[in-house]
C-alpha positions in Angstrom: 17.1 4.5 7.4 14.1 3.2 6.5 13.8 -0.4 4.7 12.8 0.0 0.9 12.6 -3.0 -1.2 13.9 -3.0 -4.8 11.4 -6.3 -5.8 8.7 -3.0 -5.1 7.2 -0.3 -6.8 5.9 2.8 -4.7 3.6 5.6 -4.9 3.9 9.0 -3.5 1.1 8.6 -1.1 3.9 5.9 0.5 2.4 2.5 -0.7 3.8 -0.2 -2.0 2.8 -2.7 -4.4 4.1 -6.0 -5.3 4.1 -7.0 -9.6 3.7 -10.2 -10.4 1.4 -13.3 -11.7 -1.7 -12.8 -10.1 -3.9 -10.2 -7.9 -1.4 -7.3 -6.8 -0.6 -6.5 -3.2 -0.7 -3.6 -1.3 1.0 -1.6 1.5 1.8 1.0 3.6 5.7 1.7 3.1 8.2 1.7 6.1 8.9 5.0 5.5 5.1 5.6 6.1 4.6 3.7 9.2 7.7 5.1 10.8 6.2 8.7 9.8 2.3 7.9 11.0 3.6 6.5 14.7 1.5 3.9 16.2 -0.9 2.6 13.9 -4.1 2.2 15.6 -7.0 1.2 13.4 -7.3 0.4 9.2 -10.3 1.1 7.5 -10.1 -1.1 4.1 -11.9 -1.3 1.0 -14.3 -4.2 0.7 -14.0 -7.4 -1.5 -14.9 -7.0 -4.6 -15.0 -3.2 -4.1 -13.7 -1.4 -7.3 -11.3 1.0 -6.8 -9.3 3.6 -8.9 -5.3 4.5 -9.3 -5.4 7.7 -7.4 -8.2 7.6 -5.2 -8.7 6.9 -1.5 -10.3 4.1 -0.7 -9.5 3.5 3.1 -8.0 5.2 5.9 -5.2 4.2 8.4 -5.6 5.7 11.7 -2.5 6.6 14.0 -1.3 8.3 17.1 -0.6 11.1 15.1 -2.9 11.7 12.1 -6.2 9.9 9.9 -5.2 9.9 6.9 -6.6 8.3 3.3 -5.3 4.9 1.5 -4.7 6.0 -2.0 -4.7 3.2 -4.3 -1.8 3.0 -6.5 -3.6 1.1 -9.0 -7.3 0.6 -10.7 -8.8 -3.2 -10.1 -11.2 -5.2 -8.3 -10.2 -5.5 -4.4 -9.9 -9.7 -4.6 -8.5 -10.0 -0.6 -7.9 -8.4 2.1 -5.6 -8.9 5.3 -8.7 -8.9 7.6 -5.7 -9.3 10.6 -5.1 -5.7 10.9 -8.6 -5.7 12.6 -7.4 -7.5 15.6 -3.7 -6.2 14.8 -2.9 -3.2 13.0 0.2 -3.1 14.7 1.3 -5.3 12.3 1.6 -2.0 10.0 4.0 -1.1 12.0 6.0 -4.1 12.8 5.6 -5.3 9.5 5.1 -3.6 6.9 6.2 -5.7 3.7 5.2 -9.1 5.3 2.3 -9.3 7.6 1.2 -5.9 7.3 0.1 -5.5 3.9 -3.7 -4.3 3.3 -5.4 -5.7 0.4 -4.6 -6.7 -3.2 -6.0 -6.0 -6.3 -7.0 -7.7 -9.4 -5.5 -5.2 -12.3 -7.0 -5.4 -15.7 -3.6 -7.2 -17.5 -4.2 -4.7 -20.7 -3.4 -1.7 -18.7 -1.4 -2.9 -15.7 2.1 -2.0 -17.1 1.3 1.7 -17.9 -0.2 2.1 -14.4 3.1 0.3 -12.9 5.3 2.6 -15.1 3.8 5.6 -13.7 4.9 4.0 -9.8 8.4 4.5 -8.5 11.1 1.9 -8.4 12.9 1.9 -5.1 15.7 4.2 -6.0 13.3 6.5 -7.0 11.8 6.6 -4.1 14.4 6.6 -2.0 15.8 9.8 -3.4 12.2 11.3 -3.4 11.8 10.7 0.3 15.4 12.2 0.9 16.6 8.5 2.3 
């Protein structure tokens, strides 16, 4: 069963982001990782790139398939985990630590709506059929 955090919200595209004070971080769920194989190369969005809730704006390349980072939420790209460059294994291994991809600085006046329209972690255990 794969490991699904309740301090996390999740989108269907099976990323994760972590709420809080300050920029908001993002990953690939375990669920994900376990489902994409062997991660073998992560394209991520720039710093300072913009990107939007709903869009891609990377790709995570595995033994099995390419397919697109979709953004769970709308901000300015403030950091990225440059590691995965050497390491994107780390997806893999580590999904909630080591392996996240980049976070995002979230305009505070609309941050809750776009975190309301995520999934808690029961809701996204049941919608994964964990």
């Amino acid at each position: 069963m794969p490991d699904i955090p309740a301090d996390l919200k999740y989108s269907k595209d099976h990323l994760w982001v972590r709420p809080g004070a300050g920029p908001i971080r993002v990953g690939v769920t375990d669920y994900a990782q376990d489902s994409l194989g062997d991660v073998l190369d992560v394209t991520l969005p720039g710093l300072r790139d913009a990107v939007a809730a709903e869009q891609a704006c990377g790709e995570i390349e595995s033994v099995k398939s390419v397919s697109e980072l979709v953004v769970p939420v709308t901000g300015i790209v403030c950091s990225r985990n440059d590691d995965l460059s050497r390491a994107p294994e780390l997806v893999n291994t580590d999904p909630y630590g080591r392996g996240w991809l980049f976070e995002v600085e979230a305009d505070p006046a609309t941050l809750g709506r776009q975190l309301e329209n995520l999934m808690d972690a029961d809701s996204y255990r049941e919608w994964t059929g964990d």
